[in-house]
MIZAVEX-782887 format. One record per residue (C-alpha): x, z, y; residue number from 1; residue in three letters. Coordinates in Angstrom, 3 decimals, m for minus. Example, Ala and Ser with C-alpha at 12.3 -4.5 7.8 and 13.67 -1.06 7.14 Angstrom:
{atom {12.300 7.800 m4.500} 1 Ala}
{atom {13.670 7.140 m1.060} 2 Ser}
***
This chain:
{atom {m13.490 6.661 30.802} 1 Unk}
{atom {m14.655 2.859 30.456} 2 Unk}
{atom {m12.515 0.501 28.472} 3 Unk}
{atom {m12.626 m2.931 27.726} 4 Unk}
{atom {m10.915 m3.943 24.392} 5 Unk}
{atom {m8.268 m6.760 25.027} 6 Unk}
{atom {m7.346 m6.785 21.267} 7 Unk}
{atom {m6.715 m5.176 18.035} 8 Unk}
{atom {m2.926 m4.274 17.175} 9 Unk}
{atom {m1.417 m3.289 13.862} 10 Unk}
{atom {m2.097 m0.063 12.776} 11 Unk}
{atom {m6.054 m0.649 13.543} 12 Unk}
{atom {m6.660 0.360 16.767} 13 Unk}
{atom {m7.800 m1.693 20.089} 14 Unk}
{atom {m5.938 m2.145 23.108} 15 Unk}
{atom {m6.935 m1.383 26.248} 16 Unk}
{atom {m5.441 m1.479 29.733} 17 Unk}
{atom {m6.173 1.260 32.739} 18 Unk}
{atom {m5.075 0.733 36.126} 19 Unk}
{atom {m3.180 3.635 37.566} 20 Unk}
{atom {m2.606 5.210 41.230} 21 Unk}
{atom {0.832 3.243 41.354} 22 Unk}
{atom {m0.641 0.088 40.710} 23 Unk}
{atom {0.655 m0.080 37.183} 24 Unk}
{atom {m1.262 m0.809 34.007} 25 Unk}
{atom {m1.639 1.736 31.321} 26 Unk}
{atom {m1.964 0.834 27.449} 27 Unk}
{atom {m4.750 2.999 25.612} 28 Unk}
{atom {m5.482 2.663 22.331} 29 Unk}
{atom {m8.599 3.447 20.744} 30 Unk}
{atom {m9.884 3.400 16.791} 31 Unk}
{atom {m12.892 1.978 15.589} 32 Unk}
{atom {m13.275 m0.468 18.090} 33 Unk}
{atom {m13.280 m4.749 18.332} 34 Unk}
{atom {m12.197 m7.258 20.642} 35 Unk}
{atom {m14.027 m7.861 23.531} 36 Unk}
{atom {m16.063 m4.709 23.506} 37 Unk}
{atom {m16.634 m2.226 26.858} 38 Unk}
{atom {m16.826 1.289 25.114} 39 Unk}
{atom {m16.735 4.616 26.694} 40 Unk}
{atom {m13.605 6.484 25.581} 41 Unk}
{atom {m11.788 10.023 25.511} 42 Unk}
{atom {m8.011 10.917 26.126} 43 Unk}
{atom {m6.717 12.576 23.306} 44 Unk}
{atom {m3.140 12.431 23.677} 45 Unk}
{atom {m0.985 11.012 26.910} 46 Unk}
{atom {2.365 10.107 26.500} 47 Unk}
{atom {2.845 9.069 29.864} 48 Unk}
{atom {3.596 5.228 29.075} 49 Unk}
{atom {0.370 4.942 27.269} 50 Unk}
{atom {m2.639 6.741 25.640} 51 Unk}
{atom {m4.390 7.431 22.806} 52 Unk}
{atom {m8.522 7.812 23.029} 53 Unk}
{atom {m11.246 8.509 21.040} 54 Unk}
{atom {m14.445 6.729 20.758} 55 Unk}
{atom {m17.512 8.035 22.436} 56 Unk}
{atom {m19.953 5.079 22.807} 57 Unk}
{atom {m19.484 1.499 22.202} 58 Unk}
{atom {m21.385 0.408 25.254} 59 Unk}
{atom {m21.243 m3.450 24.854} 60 Unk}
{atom {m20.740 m4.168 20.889} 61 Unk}
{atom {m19.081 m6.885 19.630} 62 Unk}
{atom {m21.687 m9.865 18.450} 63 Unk}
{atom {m20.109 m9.541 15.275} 64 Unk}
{atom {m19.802 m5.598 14.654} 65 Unk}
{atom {m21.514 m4.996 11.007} 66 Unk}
{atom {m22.980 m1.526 9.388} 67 Unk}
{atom {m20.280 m0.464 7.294} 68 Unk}
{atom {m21.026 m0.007 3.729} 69 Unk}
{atom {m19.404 2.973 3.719} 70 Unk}
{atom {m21.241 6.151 4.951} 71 Unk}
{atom {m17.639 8.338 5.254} 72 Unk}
{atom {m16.146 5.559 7.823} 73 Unk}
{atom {m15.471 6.465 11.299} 74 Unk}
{atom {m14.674 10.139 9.522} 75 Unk}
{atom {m12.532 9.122 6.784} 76 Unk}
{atom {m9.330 7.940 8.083} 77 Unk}
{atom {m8.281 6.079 5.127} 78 Unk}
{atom {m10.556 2.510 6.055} 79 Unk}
{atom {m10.391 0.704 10.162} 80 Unk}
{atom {m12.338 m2.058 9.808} 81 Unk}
{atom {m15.383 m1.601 8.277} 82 Unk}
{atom {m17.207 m1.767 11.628} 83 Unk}
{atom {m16.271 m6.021 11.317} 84 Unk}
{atom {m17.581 m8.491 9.006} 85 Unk}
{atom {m15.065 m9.249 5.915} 86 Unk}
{atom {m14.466 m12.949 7.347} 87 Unk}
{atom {m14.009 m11.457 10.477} 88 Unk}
{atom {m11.273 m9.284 9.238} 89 Unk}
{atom {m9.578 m11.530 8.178} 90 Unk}
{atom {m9.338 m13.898 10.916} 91 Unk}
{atom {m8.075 m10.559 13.106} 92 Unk}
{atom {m5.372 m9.751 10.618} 93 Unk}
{atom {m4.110 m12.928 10.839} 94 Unk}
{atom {m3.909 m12.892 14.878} 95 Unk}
{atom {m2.105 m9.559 14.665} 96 Unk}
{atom {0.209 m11.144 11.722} 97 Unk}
{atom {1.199 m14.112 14.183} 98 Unk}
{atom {1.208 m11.798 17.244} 99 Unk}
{atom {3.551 m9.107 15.930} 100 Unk}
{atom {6.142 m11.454 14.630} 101 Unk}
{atom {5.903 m13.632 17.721} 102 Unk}
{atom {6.380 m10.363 20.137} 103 Unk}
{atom {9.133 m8.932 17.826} 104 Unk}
{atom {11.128 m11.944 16.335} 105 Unk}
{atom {10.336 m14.222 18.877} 106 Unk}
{atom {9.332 m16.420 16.105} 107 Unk}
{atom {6.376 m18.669 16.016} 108 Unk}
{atom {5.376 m18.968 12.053} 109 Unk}
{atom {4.073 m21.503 10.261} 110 Unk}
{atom {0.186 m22.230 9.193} 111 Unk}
{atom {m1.181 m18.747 8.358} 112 Unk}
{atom {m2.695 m19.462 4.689} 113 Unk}
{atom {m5.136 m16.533 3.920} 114 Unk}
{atom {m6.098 m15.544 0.530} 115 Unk}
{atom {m9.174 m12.951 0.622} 116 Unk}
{atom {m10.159 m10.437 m2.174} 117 Unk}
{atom {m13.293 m9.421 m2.947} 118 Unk}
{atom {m14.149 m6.717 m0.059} 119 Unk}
{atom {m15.186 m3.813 m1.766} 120 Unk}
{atom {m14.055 m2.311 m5.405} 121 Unk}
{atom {m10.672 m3.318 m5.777} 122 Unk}
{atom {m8.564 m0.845 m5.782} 123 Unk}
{atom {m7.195 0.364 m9.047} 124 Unk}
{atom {m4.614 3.006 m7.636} 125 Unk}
{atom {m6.192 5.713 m5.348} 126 Unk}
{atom {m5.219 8.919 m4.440} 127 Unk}
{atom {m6.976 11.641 m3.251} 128 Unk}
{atom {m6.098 15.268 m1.988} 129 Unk}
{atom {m7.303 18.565 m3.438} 130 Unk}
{atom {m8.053 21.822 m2.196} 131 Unk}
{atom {m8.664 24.074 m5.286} 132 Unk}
{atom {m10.144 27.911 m5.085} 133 Unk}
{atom {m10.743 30.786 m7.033} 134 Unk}
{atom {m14.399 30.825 m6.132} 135 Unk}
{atom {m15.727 27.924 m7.938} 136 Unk}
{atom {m17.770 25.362 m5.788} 137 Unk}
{atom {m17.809 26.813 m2.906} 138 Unk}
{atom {m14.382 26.218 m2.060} 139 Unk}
{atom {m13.342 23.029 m4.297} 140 Unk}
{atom {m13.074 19.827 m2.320} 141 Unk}
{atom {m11.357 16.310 m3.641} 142 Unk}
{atom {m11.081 13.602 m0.838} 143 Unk}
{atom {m9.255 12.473 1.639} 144 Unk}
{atom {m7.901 13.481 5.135} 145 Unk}
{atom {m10.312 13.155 8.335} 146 Unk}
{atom {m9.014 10.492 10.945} 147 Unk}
{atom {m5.839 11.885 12.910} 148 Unk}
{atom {m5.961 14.896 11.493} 149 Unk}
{atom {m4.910 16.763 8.061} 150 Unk}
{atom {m8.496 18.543 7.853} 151 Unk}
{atom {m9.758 17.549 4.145} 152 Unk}
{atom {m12.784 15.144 4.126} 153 Unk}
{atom {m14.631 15.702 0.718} 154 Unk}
{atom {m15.522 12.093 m0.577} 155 Unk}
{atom {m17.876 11.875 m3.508} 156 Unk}
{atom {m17.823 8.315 m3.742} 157 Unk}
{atom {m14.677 5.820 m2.592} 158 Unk}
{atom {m16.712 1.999 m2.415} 159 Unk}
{atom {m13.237 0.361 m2.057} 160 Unk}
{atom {m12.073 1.933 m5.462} 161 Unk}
{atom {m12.473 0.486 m8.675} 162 Unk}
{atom {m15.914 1.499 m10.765} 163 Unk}
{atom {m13.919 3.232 m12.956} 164 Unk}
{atom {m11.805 5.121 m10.513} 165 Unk}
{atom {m15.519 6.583 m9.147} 166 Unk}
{atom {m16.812 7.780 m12.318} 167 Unk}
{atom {m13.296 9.518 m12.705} 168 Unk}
{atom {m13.592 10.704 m8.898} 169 Unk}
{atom {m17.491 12.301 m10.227} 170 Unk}
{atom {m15.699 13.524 m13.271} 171 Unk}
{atom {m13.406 15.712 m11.119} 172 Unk}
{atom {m16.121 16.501 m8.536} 173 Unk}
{atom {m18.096 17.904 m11.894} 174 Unk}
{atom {m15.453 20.185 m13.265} 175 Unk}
{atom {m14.339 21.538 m9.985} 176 Unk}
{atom {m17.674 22.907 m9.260} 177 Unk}
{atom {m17.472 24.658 m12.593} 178 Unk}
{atom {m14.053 26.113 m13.130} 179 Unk}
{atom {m11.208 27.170 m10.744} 180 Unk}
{atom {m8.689 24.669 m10.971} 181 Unk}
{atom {m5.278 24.906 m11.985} 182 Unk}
{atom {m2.634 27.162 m9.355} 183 Unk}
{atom {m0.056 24.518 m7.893} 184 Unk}
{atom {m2.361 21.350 m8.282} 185 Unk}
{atom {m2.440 19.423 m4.607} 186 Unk}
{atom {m3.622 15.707 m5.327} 187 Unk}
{atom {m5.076 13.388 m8.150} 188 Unk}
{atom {m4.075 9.991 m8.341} 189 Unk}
{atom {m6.320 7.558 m10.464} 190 Unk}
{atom {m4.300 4.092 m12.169} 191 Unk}
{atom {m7.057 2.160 m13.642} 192 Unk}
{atom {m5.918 m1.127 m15.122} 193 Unk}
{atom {m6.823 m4.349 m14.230} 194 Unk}
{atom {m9.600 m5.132 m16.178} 195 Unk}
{atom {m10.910 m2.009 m15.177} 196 Unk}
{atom {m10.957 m0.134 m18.286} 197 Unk}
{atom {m8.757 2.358 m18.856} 198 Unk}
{atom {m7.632 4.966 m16.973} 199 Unk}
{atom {m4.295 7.004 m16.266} 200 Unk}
{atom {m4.740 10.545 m13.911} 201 Unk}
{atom {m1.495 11.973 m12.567} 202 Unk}
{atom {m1.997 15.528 m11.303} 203 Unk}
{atom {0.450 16.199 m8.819} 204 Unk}
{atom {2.045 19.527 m8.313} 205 Unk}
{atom {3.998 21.692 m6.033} 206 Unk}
{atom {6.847 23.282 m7.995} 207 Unk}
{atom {5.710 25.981 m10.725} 208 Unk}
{atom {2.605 24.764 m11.371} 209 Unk}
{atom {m0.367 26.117 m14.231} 210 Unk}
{atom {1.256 24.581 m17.495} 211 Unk}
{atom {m1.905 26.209 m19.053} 212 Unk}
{atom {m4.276 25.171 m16.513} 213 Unk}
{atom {m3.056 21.375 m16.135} 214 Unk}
{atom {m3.921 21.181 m19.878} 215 Unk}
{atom {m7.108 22.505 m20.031} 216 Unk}
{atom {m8.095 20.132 m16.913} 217 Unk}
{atom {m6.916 17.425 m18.721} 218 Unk}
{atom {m8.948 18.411 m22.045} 219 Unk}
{atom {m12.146 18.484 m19.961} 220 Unk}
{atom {m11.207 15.251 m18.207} 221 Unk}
{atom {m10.778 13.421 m21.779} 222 Unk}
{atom {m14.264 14.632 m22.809} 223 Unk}
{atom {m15.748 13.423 m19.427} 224 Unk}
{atom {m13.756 9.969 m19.714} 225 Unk}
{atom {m13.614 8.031 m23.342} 226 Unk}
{atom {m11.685 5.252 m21.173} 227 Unk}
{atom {m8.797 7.959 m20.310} 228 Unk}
{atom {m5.693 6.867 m21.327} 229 Unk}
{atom {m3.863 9.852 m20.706} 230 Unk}
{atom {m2.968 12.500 m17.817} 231 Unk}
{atom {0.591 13.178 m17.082} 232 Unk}
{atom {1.585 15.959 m14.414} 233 Unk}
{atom {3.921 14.780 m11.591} 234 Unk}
{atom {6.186 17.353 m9.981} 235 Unk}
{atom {6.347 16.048 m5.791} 236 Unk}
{atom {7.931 16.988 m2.480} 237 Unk}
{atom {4.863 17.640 m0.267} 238 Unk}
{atom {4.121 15.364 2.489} 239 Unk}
{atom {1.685 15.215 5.325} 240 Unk}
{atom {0.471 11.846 5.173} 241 Unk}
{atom {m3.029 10.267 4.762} 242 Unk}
{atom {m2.617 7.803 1.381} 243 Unk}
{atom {m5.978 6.780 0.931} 244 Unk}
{atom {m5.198 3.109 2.300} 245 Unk}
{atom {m2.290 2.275 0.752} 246 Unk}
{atom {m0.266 4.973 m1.087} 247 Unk}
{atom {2.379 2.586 m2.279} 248 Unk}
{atom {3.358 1.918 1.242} 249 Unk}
{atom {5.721 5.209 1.155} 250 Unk}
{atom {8.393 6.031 m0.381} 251 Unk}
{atom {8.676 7.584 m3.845} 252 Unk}
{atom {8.270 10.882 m3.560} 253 Unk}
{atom {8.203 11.422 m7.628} 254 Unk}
{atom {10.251 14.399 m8.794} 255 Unk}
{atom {9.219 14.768 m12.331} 256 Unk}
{atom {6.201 13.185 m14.267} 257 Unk}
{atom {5.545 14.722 m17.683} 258 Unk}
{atom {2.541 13.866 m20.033} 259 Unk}
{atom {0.128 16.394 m20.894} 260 Unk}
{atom {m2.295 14.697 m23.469} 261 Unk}
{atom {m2.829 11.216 m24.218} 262 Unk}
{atom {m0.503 8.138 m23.139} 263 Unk}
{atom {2.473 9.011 m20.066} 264 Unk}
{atom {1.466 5.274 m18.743} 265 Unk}
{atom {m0.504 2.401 m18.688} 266 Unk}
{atom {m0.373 m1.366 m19.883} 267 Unk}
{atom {m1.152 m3.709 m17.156} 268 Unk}
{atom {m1.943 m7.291 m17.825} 269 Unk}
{atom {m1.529 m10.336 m15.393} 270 Unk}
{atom {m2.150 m13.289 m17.203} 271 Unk}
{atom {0.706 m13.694 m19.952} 272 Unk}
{atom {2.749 m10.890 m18.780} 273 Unk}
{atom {2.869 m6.917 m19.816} 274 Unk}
{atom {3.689 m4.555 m17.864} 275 Unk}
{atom {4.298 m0.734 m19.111} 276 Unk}
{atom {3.509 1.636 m15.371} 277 Unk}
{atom {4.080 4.921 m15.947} 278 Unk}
{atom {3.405 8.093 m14.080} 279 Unk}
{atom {5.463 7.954 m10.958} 280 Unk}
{atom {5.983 4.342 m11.056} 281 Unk}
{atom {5.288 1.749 m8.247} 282 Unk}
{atom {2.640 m1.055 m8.513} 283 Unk}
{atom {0.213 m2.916 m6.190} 284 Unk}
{atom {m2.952 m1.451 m6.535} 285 Unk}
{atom {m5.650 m4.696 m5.916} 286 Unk}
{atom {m6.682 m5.455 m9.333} 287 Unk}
{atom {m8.237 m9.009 m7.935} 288 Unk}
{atom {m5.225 m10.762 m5.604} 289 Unk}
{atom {m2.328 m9.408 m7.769} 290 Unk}
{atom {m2.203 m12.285 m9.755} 291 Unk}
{atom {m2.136 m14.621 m6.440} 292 Unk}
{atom {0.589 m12.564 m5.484} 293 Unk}
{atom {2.905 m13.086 m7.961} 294 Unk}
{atom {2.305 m17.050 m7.818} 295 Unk}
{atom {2.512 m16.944 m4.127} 296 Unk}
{atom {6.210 m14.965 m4.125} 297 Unk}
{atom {7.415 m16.601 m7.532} 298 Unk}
{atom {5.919 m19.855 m8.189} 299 Unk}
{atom {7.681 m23.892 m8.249} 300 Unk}
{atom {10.982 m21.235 m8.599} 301 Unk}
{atom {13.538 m22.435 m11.290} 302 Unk}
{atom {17.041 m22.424 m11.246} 303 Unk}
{atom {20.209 m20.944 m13.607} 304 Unk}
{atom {19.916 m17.171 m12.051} 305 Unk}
{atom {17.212 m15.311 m9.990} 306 Unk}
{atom {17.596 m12.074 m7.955} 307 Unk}
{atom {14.159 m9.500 m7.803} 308 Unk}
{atom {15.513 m6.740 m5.378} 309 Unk}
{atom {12.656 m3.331 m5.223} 310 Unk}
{atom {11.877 m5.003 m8.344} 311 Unk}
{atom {9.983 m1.969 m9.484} 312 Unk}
{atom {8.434 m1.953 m13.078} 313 Unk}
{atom {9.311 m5.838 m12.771} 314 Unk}
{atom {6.169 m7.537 m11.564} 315 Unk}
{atom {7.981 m10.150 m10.327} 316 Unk}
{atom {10.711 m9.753 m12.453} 317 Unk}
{atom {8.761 m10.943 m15.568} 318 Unk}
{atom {7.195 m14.667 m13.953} 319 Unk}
{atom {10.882 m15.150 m12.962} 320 Unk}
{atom {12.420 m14.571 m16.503} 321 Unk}
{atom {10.328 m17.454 m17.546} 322 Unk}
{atom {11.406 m19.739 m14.579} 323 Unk}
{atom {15.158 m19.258 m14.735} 324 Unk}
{atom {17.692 m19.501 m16.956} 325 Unk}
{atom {18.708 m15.544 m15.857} 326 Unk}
{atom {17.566 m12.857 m14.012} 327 Unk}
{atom {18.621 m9.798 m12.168} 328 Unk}
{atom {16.056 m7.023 m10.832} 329 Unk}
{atom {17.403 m4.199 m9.072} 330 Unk}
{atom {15.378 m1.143 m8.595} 331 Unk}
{atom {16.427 2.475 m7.626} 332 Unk}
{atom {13.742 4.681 m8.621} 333 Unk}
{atom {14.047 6.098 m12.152} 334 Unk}
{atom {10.543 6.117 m13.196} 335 Unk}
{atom {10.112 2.710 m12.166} 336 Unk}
{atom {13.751 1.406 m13.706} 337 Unk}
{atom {13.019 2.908 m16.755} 338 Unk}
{atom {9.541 0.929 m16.752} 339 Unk}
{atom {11.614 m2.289 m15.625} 340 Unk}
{atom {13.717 m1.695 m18.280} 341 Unk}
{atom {10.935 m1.755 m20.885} 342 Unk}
{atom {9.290 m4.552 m19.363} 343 Unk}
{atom {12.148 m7.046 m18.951} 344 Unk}
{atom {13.248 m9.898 m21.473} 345 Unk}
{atom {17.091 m9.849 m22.688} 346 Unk}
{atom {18.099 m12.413 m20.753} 347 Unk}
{atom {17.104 m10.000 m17.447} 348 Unk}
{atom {19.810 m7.894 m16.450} 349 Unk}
{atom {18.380 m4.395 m15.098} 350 Unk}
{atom {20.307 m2.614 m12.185} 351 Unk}
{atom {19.891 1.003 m10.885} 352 Unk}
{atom {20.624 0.780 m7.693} 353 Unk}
{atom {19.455 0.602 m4.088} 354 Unk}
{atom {19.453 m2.997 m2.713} 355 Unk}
{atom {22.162 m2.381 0.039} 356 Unk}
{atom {24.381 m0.665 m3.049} 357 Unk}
{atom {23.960 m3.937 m5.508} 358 Unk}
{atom {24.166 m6.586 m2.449} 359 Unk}
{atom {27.908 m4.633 m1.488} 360 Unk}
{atom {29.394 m5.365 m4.477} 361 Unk}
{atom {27.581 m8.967 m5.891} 362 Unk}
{atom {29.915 m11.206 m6.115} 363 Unk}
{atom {26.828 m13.901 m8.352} 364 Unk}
{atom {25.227 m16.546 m6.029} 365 Unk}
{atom {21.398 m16.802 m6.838} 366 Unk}
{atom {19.321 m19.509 m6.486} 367 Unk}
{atom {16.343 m18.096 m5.353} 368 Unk}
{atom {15.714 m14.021 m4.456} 369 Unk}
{atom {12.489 m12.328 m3.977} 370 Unk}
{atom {12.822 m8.878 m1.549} 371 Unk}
{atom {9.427 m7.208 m1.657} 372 Unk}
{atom {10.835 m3.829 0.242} 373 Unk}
{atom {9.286 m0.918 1.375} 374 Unk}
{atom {7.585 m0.643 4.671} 375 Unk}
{atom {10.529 0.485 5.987} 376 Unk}
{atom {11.516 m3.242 5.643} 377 Unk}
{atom {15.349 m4.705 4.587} 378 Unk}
{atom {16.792 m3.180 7.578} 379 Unk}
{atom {20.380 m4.344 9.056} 380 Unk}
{atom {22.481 m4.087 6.374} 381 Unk}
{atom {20.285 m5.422 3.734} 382 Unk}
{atom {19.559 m8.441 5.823} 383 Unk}
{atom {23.769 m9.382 6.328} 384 Unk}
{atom {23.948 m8.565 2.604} 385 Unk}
{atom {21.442 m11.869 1.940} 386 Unk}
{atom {23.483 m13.595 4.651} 387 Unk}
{atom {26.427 m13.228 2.477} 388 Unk}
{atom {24.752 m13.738 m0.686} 389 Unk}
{atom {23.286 m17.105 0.710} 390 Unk}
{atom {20.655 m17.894 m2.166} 391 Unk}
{atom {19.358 m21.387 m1.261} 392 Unk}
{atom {15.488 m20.119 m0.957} 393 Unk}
{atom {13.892 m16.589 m0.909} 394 Unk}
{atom {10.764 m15.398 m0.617} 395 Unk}
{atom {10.271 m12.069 1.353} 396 Unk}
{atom {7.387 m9.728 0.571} 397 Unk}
{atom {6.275 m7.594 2.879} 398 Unk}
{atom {3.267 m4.729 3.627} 399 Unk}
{atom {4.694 m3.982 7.031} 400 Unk}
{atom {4.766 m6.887 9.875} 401 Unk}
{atom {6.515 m5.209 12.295} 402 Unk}
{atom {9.376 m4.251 9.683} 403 Unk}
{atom {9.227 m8.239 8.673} 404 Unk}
{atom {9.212 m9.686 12.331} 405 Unk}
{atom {12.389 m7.044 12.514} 406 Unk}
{atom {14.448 m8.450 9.449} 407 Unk}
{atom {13.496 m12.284 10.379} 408 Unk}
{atom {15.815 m12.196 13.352} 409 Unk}
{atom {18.619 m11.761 11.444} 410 Unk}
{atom {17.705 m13.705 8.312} 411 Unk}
{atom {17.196 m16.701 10.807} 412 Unk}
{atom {20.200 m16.804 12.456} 413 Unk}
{atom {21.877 m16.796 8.995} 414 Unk}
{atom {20.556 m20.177 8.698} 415 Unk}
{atom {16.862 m19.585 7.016} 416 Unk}
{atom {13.728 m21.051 8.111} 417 Unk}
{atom {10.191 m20.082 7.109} 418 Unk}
{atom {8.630 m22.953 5.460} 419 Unk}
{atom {5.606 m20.926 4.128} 420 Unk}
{atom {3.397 m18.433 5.277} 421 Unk}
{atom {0.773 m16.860 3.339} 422 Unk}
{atom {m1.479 m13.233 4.183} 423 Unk}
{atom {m2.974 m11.712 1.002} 424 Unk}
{atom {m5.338 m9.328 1.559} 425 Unk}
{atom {m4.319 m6.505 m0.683} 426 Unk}
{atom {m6.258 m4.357 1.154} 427 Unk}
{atom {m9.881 m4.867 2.504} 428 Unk}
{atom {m11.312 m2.423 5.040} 429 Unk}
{atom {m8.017 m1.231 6.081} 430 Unk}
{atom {m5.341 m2.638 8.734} 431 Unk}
{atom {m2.646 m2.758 6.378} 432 Unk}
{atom {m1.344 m6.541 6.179} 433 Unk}
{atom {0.508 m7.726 2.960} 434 Unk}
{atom {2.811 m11.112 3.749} 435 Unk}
{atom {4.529 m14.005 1.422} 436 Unk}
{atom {7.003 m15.838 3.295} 437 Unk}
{atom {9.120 m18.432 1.662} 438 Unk}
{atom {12.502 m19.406 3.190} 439 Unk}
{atom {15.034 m22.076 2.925} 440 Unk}
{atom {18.608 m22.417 4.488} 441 Unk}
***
């Protein structure tokens, strides 16, 4: 079928509209594609109120649709926007920012300030799946999964990954083709560290894995890698999700993490702070903007007491220790409270706790809060819980509009307003949309 693109949505496709027998109009969405564009299209899936297609032909291209510089896009499913210039991209994201929250919240935000990263190398965290065999090269692949599917894509080279992170990535691709690799070994996640020179590998397992094997993989990664810091094996649930884009965006799913040689984590330096991230811990993963992040969610803050809730290993927990007086950071994962732990100052309290558990039973008033939750967002309960706790300004992280534009109902009839609105671009390439909102009542 023809289509003419109306306009991207979150989650990377484009929109398109079909008229039907009953003189209704039918949404189809369609990858790959840009605004304004008449492509030629192919129902893959019909769920009776709307459609998904695939692209066949882009029959009237966008004036602005660029060569990506990737030759895996359009296969890969872990990048959406390649196909657009980077300035491009970002004036899109923030149209589907202000959309989404406009449709959902009925809110109309602020300015839209956009802070860009460079396009192409940033990521420090990246994981890839693995499909091992006992026959050598033949059947060893490392990459990620093909779009919509769970078909393995072998990737040799990852241009929105950090230098080092490739040369790890060839590293692996090397020894795979010479050895069987270890029984029980399903993905490898590479945590380079800001500056880009060392280098943390967690092999993740299925339960029982190769003890044996995992250690003679990680000998022959050491010799291929003099900036390895260590490798540490992390025991997981399995899941069927593609987590090339943004990994962090899911839950935990850490069981175990155990070191095997070397260091069990990673230092991580953003300006005057340390941060100790070890295997099975949460942090953002764009070497470049994470500094602007922190100043964006944390800075002109001061006050007697501070609240980080998902504080994880304490990124922001650490700029607010030396803003306020005191400072509580609540995390629930124990990989990433026993980082926070580390990390934190005495005068930071550390909680273990889920957010809706600590905000049931605080009886402390805050002056200022930073939420930077999961994409599953704040949800109901979370969002009364701030209500209650009434903090006088907060500032609301998010990687998931549609979550956000969810949660801002409620935290504006509570009596906030949204005095600033800021999209970082954590993540180039991709339609995943990281958001700074700061909030007064």
């Amino acid at each position: 079928m023809e289509l003419k693109i109306e306009k991207l949505v979150y989650g990377g496709d484009g929109l398109a509209r079909v008229e039907q027998s009953d003189g209704k109009r039918k949404s189809v969405f369609v990858p790959m594609v840009l605004p304004g564009e008449r492509v030629e299209a192919a129902v893959v899936e019909d769920r009776g109120g709307f459609a998904r297609a695939r692209l066949e032909r882009v029959m009237e291209p966008a004036s602005y649709r660029a060569e990506p510089p990737c030759g895996y896009f359009g296969e890969c499913g872990g990048c959406h926007y390649q196909h657009a210039p980077y300035e491009e991209q970002l004036r899109l994201k923030k149209e589907i920012l202000r959309e989404t929250v406009a449709r959902i919240a009925k809110i109309e935000l602020p300015e839209i300030e956009v802070h860009a990263s460079p396009p192409l190398h940033y990521r420090n965290r990246t994981r890839m799946k693995l499909q091992a065999s006992d026959s050598g090269e033949a059947g060893f692949c490392i990459g990620y999964y093909k779009l919509g599917s769970h078909r393995l894509l072998p990737v040799r080279e990852c241009p929105i990954s950090s230098e080092l992170v490739n040369r790890a990535l060839a590293a692996v691709w090397a020894i795979g083709s010479e050895l069987c690799l270890p029984h029980g070994l399903r993905e490898i996640e590479f945590f380079a560290d800001g500056e880009d020179q060392r280098l943390l590998i967690e092999l993740l397992t299925s339960s029982g894995p190769d003890r044996e094997g995992l250690r003679v993989l990680a000998g022959l990664l050491r010799q291929r890698l003099p900036e390895l810091a260590g490798v540490a094996a992390v025991a997981t649930a399995p899941r069927g999700e593609n987590l090339v884009a943004a990994p962090e965006l899911g839950e935990q799913d850490s069981a175990v993490a155990s070191g095997i040689i070397g260091k069990n984590d990673l230092q991580y330096r953003i300006g005057d702070f340390a941060y100790r991230a070890s295997a099975g811990s949460f942090f953002q993963t764009n070497r470049f903007l994470v500094p602007k992040l922190v100043d964006l969610a944390c800075g002109g803050a001061s006050g007697r007491l501070a609240m980080d809730l998902y504080a994880g290993v304490g990124l922001f927990t650490l700029p607010l220790a030396s803003q306020f007086e005191r400072v509580i950071a609540v995390e629930a994962a124990p990989a990433s409270f026993a980082d926070l732990k580390v990390n934190a100052p005495e005068h930071v309290k550390a909680v273990q706790a889920t957010t809706e558990e600590f905000l049931a039973r605080s009886p402390q008033k805050p002056d200022f809060v930073v939420v930077d939750p999961p994409r599953s967002g704040l949800g109901k309960k979370v969002v009364a819980g701030l209500g209650k706790l009434a903090p006088k300004s907060l500032a609301y992280v998010s990687c998931d509009p549609s979550t956000m534009a969810r949660d801002l109902s409620g935290l504006v009839a509570a009596g906030y307003r949204i005095t600033q609105a800021h999209l970082a671009d954590l993540f180039p390439h991709t339609f995943h949309i990281e958001t700074v909102l700061r909030m007064e009542r």
